[in-house]
N, C-alpha and C positions, 0 to 999 in steps of 0.2 A: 934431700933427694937430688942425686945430679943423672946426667943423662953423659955415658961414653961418648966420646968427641970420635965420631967418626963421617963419612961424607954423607949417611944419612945413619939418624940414630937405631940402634940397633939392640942396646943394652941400658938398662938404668939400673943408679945405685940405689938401694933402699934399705935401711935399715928396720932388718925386722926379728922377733923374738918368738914368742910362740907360735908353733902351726898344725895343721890336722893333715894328715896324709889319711886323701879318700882310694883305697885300693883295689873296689868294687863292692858286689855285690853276693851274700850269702846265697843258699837256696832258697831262702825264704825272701829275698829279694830286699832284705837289710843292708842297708853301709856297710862295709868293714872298716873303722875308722882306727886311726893310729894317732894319738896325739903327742907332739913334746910341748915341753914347758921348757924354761929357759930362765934368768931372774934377770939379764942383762941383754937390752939391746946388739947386735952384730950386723956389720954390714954386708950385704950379697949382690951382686950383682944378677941381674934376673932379665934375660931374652925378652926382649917388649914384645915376638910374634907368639908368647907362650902364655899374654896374658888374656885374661877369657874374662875377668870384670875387677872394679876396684868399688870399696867400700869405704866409710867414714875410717872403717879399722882393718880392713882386711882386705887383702890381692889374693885374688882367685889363678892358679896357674897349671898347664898342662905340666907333667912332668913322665919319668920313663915311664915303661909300659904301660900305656893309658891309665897312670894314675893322674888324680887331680889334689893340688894340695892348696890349702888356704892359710896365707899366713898373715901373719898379723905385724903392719908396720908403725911405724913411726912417722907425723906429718899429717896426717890425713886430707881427705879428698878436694878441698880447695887447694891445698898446695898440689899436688900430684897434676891436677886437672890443670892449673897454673903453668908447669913446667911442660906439659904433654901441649898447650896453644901456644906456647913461645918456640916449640919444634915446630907445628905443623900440623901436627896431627891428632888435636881435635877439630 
């Protein structure tokens, strides 16, 4: 996991592979969930003010139309949390 070099960080890299796009809600006030699968890791670069929580396994993030999507990286939460005190911003 790296963090874009910019004069304050703005972007990190993450490699991530599966993820669930939460797109709302039914009438009946169910998820509509969408999931992909993937067999190989990919890197993305992901807006650090888009991110809304991290997990052992999974970044929770805002994305278009008030959708929320949870994807699943690579590293987990002591590394992440590592890179995020060495910026600042834990």
């Amino acid at each position: 996991m790296r963090f874009m070099k910019t004069s304050s960080p703005r972007f990190v890299k993450v490699e991530v592979r599966n993820y669930t796009v939460m797109h709302g809600y039914d009438a009946k006030n169910k998820e509509i969930e969408e999931t992909v699968t993937q067999d190989v890791f990919v890197e993305k670069i992901v807006a650090i003010d888009r991110i809304q929580s991290i997990t052992e396994k999974y970044i929770l993030t805002t994305y278009a139309a008030g959708r929320l999507v949870y994807w699943e990286y690579k590293g987990g939460l002591k590394k992440i949390m590592a890179a995020f005190k060495r910026l600042g911003l834990l």
